[in-house]
N, CA, C and O atoms as a Tinker XYZ file with bonds, in Angstrom:
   344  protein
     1  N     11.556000  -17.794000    1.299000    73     2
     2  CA    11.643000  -16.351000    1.282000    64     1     3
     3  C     12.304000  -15.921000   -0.020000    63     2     4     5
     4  O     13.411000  -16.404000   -0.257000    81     3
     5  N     11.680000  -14.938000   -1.033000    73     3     6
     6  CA    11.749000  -14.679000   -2.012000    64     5     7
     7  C     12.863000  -13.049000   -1.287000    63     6     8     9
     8  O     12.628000  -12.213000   -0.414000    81     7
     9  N     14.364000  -13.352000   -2.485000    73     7    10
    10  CA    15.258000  -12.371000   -2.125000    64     9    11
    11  C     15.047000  -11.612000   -3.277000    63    10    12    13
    12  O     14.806000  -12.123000   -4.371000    81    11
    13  N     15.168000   -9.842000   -2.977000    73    11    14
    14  CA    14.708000   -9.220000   -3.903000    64    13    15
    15  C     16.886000   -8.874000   -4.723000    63    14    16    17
    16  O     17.852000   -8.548000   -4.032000    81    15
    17  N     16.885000   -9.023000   -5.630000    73    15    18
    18  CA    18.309000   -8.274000   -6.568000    64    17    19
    19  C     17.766000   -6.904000   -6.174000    63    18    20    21
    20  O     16.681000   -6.328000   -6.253000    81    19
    21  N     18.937000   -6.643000   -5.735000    73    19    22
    22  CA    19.107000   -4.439000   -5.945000    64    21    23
    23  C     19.772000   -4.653000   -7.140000    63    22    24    25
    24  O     20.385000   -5.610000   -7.613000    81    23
    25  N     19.448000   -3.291000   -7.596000    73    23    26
    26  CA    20.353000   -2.505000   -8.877000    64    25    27
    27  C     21.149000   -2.401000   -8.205000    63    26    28    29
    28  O     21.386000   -2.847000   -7.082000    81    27
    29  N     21.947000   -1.387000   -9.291000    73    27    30
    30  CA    23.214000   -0.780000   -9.021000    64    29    31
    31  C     23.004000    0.035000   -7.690000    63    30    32    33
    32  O     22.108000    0.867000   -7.553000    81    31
    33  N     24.013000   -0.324000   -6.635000    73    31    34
    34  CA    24.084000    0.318000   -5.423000    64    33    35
    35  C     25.231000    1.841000   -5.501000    63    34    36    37
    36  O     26.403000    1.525000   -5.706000    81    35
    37  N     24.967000    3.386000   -5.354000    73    35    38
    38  CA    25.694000    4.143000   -5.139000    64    37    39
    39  C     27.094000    3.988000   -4.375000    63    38    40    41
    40  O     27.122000    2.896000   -3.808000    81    39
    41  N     27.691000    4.367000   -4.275000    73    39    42
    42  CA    28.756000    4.094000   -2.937000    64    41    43
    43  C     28.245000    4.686000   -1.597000    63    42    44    45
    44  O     28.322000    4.105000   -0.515000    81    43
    45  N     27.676000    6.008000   -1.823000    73    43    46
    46  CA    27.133000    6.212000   -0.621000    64    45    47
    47  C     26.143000    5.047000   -0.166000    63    46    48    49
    48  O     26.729000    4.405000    0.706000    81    47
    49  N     24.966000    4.554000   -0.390000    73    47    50
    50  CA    24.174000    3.378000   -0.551000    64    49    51
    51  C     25.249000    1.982000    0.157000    63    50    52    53
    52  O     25.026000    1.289000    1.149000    81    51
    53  N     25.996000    1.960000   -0.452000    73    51    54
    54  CA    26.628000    1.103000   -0.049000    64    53    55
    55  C     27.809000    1.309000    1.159000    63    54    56    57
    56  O     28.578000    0.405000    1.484000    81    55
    57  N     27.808000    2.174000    1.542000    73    55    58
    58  CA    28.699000    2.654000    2.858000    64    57    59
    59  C     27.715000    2.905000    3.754000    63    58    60    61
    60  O     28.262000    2.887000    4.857000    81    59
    61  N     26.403000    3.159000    3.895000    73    59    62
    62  CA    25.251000    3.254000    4.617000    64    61    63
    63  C     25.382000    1.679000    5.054000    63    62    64    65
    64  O     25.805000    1.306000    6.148000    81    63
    65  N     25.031000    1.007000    4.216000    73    63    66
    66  CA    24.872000   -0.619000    4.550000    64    65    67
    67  C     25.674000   -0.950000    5.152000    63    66    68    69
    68  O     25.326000   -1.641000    6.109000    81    67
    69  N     27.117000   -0.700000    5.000000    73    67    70
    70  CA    28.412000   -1.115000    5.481000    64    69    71
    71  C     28.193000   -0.826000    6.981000    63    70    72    73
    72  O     28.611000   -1.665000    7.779000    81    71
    73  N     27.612000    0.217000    7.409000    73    71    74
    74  CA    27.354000    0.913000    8.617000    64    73    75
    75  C     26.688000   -0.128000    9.851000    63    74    76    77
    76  O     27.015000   -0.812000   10.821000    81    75
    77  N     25.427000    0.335000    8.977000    73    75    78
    78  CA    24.582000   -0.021000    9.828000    64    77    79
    79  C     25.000000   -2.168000    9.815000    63    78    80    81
    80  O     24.628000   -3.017000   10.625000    81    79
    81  N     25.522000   -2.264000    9.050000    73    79    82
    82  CA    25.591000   -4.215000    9.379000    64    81    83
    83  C     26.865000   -4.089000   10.091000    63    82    84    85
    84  O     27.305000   -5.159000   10.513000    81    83
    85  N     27.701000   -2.837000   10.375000    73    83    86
    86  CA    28.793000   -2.891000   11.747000    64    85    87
    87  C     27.745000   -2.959000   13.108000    63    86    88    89
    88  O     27.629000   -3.666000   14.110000    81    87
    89  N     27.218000   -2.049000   12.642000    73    87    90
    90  CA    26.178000   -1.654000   14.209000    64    89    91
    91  C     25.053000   -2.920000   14.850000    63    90    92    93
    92  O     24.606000   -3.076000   15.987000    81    91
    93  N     24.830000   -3.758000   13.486000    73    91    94
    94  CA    24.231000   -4.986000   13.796000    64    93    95
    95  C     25.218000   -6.258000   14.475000    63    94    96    97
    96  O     24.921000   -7.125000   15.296000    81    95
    97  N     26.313000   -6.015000   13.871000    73    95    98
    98  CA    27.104000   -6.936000   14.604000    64    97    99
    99  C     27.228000   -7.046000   15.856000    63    98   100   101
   100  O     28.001000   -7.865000   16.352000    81    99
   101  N     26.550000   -6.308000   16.499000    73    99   102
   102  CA    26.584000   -6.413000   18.531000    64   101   103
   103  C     25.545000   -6.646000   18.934000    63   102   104   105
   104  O     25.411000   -6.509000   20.150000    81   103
   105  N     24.394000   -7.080000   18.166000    73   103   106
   106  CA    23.162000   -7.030000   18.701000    64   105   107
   107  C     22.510000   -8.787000   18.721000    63   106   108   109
   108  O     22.484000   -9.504000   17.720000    81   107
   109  N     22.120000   -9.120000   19.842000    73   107   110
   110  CA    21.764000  -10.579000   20.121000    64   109   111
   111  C     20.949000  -11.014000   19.272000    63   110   112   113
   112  O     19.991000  -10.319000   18.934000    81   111
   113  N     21.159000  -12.240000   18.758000    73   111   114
   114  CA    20.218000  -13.130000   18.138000    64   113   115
   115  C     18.422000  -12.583000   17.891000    63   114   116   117
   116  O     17.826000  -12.322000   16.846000    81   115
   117  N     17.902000  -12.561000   19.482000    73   115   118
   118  CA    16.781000  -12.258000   19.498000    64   117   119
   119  C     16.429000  -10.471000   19.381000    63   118   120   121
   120  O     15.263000  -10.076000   19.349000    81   119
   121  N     17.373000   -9.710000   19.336000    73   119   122
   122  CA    17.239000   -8.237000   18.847000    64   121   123
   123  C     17.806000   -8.424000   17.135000    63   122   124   125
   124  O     17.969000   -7.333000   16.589000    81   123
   125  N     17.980000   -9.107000   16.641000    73   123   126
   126  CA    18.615000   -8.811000   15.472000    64   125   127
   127  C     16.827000   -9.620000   14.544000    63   126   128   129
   128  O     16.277000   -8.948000   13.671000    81   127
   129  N     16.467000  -10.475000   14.800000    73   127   130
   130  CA    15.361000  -10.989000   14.798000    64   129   131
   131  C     14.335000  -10.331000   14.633000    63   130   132   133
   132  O     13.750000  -10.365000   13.550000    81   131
   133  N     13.856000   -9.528000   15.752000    73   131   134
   134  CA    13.185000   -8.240000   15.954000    64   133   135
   135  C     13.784000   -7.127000   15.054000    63   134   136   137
   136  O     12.948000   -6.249000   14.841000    81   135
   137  N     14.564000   -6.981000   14.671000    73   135   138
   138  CA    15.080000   -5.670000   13.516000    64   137   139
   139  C     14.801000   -6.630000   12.026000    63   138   140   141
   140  O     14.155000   -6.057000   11.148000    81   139
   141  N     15.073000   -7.438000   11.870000    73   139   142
   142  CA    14.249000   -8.028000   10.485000    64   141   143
   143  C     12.674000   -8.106000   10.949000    63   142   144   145
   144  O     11.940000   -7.644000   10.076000    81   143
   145  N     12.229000   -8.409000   11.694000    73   143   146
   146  CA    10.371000   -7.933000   11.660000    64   145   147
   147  C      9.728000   -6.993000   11.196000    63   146   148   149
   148  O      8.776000   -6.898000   10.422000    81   147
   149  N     10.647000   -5.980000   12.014000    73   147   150
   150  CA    10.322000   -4.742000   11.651000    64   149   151
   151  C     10.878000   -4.001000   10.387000    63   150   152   153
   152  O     10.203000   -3.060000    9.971000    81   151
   153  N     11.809000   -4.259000    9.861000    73   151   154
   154  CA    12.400000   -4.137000    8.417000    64   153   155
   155  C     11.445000   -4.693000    7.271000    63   154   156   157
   156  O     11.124000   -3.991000    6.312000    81   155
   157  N     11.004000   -6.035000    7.443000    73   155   158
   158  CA     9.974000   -6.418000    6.865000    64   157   159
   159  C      8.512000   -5.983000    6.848000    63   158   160   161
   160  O      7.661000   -6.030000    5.959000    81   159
   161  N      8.482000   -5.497000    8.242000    73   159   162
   162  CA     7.019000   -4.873000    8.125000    64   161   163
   163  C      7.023000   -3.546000    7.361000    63   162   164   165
   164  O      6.204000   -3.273000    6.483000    81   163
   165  N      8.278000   -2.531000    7.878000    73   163   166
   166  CA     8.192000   -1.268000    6.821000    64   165   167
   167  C      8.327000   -1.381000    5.801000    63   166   168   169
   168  O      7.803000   -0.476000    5.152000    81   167
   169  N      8.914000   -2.256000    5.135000    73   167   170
   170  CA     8.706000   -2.701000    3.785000    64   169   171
   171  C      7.010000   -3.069000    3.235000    63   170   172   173
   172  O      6.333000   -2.813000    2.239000    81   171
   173  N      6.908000   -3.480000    3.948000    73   171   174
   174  CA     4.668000   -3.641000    3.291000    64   173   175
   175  C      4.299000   -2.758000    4.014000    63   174   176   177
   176  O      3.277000   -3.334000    4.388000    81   175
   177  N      4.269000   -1.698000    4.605000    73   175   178
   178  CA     3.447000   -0.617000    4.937000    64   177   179
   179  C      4.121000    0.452000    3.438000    63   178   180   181
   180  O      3.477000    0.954000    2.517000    81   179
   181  N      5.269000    0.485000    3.649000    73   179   182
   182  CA     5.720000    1.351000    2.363000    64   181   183
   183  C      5.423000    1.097000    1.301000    63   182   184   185
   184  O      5.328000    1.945000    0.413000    81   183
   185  N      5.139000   -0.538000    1.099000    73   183   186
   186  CA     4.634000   -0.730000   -0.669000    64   185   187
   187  C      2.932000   -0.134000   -0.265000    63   186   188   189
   188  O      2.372000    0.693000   -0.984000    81   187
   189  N      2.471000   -0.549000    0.624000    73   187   190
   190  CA     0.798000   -0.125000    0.526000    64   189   191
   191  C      1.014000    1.683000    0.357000    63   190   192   193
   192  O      0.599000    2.270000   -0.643000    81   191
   193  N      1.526000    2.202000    1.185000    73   191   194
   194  CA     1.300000    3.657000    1.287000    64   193   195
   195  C      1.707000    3.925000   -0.552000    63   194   196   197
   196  O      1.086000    4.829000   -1.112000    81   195
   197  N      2.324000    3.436000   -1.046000    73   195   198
   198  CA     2.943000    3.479000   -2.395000    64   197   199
   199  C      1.683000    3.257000   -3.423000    63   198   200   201
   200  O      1.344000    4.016000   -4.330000    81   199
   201  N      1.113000    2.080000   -3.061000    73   199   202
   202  CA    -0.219000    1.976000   -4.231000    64   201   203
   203  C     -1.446000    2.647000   -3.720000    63   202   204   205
   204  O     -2.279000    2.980000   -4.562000    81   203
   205  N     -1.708000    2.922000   -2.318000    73   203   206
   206  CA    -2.444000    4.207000   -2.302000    64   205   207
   207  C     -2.436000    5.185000   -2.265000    63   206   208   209
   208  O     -3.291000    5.916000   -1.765000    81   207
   209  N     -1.149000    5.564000   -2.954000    73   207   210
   210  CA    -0.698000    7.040000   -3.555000    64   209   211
   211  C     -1.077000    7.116000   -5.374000    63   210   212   213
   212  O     -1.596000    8.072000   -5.952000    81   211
   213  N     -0.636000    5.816000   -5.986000    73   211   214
   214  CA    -1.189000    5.883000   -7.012000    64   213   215
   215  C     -2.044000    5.591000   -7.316000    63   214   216   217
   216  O     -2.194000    5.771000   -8.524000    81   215
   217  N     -3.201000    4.973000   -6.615000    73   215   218
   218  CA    -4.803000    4.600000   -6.484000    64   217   219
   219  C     -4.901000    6.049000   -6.290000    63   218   220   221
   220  O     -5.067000    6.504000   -7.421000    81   219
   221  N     -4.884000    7.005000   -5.447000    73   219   222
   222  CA    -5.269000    8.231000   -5.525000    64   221   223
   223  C     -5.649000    8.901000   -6.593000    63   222   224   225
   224  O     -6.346000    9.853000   -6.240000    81   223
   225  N     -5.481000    8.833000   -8.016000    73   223   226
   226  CA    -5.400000    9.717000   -8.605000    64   225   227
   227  C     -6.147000    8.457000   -9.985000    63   226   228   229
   228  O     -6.384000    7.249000  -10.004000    81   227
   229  N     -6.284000    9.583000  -10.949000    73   227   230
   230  CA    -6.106000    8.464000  -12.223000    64   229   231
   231  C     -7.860000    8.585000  -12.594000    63   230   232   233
   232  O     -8.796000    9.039000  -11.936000    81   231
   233  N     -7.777000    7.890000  -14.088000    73   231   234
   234  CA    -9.079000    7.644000  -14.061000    64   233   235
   235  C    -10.211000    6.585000  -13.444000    63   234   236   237
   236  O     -9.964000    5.551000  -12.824000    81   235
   237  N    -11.390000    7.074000  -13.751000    73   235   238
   238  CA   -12.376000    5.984000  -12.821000    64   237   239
   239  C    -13.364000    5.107000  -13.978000    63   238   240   241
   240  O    -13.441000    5.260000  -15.197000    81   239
   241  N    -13.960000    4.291000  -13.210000    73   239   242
   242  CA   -14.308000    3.133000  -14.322000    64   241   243
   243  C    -15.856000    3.588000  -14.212000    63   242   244   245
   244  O    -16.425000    3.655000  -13.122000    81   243
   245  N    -16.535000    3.919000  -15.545000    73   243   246
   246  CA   -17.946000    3.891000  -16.176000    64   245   247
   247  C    -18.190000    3.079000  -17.628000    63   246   248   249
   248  O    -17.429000    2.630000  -18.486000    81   247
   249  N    -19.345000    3.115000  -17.490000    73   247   250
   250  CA   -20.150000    2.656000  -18.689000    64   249   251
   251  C    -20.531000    4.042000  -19.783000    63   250   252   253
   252  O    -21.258000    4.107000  -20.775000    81   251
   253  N    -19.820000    4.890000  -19.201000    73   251   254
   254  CA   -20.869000    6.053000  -19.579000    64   253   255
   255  C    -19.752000    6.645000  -20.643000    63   254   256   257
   256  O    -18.574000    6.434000  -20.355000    81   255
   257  N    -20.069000    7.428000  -21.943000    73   255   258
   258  CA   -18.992000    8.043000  -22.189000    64   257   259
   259  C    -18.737000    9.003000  -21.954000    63   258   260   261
   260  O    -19.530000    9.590000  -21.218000    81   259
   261  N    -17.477000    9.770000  -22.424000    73   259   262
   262  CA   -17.147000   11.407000  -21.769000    64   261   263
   263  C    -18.304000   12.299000  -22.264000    63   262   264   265
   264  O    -18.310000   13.458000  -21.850000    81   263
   265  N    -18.834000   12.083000  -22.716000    73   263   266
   266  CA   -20.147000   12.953000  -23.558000    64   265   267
   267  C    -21.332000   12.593000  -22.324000    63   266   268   269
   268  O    -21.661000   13.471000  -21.527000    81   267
   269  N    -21.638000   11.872000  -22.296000    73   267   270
   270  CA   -22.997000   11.652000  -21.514000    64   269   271
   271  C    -22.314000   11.894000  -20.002000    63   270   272   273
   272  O    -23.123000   12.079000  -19.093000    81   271
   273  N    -20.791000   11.909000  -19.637000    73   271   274
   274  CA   -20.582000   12.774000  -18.028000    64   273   275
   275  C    -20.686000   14.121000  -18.007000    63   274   276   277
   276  O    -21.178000   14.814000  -17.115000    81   275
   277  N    -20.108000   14.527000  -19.225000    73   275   278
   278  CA   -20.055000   16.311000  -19.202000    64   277   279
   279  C    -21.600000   16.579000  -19.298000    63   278   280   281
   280  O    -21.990000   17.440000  -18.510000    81   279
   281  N    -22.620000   15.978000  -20.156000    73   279   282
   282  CA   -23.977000   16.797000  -19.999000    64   281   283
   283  C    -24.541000   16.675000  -18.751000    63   282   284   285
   284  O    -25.353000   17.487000  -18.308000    81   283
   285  N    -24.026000   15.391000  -17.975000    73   283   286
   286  CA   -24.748000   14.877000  -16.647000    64   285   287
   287  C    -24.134000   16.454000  -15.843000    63   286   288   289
   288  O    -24.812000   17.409000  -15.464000    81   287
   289  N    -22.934000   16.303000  -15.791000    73   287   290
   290  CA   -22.505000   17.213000  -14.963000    64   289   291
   291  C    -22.922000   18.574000  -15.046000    63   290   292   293
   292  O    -23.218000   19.189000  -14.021000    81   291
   293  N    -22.981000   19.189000  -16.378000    73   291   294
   294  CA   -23.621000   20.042000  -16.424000    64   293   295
   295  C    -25.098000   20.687000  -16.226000    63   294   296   297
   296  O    -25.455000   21.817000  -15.896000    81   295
   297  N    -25.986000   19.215000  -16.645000    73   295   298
   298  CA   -27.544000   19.169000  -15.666000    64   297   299
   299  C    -27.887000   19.387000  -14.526000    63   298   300   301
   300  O    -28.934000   19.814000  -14.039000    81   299
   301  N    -26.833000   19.032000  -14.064000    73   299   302
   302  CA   -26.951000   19.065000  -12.036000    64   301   303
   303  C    -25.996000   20.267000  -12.084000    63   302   304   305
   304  O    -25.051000   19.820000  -11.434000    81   303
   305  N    -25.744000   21.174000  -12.348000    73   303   306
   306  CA   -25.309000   22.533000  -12.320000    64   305   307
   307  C    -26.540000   23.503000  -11.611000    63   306   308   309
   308  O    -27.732000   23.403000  -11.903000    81   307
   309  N    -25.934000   24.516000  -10.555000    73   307   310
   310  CA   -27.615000   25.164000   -9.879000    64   309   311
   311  C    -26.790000   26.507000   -9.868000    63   310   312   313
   312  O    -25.718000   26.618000   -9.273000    81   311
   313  N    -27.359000   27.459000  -10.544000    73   311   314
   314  CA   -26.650000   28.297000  -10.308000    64   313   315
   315  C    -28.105000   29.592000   -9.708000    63   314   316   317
   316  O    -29.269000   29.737000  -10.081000    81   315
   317  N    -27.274000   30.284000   -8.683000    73   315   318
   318  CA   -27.822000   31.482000   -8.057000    64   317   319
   319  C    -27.769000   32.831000   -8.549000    63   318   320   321
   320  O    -26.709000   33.404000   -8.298000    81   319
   321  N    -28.542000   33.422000   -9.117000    73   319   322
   322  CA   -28.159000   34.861000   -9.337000    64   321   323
   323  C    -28.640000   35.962000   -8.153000    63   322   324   325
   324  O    -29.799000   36.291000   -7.901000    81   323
   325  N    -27.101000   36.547000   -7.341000    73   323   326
   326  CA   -27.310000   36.888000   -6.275000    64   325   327
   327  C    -26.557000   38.330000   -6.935000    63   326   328   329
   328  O    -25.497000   38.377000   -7.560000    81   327
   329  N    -27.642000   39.673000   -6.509000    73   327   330
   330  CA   -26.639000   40.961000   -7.158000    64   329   331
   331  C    -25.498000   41.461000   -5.392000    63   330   332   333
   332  O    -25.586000   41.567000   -4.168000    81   331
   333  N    -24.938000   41.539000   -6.079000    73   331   334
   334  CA   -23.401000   41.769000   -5.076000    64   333   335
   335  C    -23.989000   43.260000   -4.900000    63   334   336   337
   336  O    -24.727000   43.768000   -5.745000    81   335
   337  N    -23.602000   43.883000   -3.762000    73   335   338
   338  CA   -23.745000   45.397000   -3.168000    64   337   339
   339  C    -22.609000   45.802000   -3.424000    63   338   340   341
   340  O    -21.783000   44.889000   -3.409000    81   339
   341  N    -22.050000   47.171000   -3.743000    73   339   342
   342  CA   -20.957000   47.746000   -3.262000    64   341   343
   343  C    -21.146000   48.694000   -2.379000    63   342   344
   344  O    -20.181000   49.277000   -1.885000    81   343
């Protein structure tokens, strides 16, 4: 098991921790077990939700250059001339 180094921990950060590893200290073997599972699992749901936040966005991969998308795009342009009533 690969341990990750934290940076610099705040004091608040670090009085949080202080906390919650009091509150772990009463909890049995096999519940403390079960709270690292699940610590570990929100940890890889949070890195995924994380890279498909920045997969969201960004540029996309063509062959094409910015010149030959803007005329494409503009070819398939349909425009309606509809006269508005007042």
């Amino acid at each position: 098991m690969k341990l990750i180094k934290l940076n610099k921990m705040t004091v608040t950060d670090k009085n949080i921790l202080e906390s919650y590893s009091d509150l772990f200290e009463g909890l049995s073997f096999n519940n403390k077990i079960e709270l690292i599972e699940r610590l570990t699992k929100s940890l890889k749901i949070n890195k995924s939700k994380e890279n498909s936040f920045y997969k969201s966005f960004g540029a996309f991969a063509s062959e094409k250059s910015a010149e030959e998308i803007v005329s494409e795009i503009k070819s398939n342009r349909k425009f309606k001339n509809t006269e508005i009533k007042f």
